[in-house]
C-alpha positions in Angstrom: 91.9 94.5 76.1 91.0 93.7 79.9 87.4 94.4 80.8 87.4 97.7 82.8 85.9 97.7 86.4 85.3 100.0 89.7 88.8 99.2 91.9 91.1 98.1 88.8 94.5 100.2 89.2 95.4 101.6 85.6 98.0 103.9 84.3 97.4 106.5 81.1 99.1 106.3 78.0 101.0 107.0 76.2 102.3 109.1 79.5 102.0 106.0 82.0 103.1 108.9 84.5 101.3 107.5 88.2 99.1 105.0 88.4 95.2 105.3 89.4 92.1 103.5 90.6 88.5 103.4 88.4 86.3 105.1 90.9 83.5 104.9 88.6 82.3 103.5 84.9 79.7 106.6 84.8 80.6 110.0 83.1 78.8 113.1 82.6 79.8 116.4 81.4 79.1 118.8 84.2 79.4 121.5 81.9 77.2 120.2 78.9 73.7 119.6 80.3 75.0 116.5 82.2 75.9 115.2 79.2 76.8 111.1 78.9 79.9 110.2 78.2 80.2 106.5 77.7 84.0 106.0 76.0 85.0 107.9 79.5 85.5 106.2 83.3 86.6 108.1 86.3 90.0 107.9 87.9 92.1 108.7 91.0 95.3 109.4 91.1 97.2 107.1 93.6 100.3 109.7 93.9 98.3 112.8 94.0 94.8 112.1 95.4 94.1 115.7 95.9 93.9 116.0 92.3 90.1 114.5 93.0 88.3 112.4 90.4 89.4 113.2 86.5 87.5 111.7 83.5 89.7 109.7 81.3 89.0 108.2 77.3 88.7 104.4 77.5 91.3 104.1 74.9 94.0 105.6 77.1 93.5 103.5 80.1 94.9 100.1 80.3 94.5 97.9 83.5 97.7 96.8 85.4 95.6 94.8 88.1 92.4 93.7 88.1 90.1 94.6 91.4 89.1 91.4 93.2 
């Protein structure tokens, strides 16, 4: 498994429906105390920006090109 960074473009699976960008490595749970969540990163969706930022489980994201 690739290393995950801020600026890699990823797709989900097992849907690999769109592709997004990391945006960030840090997660909280805005509705748990500002909870931590560390298996998490935040994404952005490249076909639907307006969506806005959406946490996404580590194990689901899978790098299809590494930021420079």
């Amino acid at each position: 498994m690739n290393t995950m960074k801020v600026g890699d473009l990823v797709t989900v699976r097992p849907a690999e429906d769109g592709l997004y960008v990391i945006t960030s490595m840090e997660v909280y749970d805005l509705h748990n105390n500002l909870k931590h969540l560390p298996d998490c990163v935040m994404l952005i969706s490249q076909s639907v920006p307006s969506y806005g930022a959406i946490p996404m489980g580590k194990e689901f994201v899978e790098v299809i090109s590494e930021a420079s």
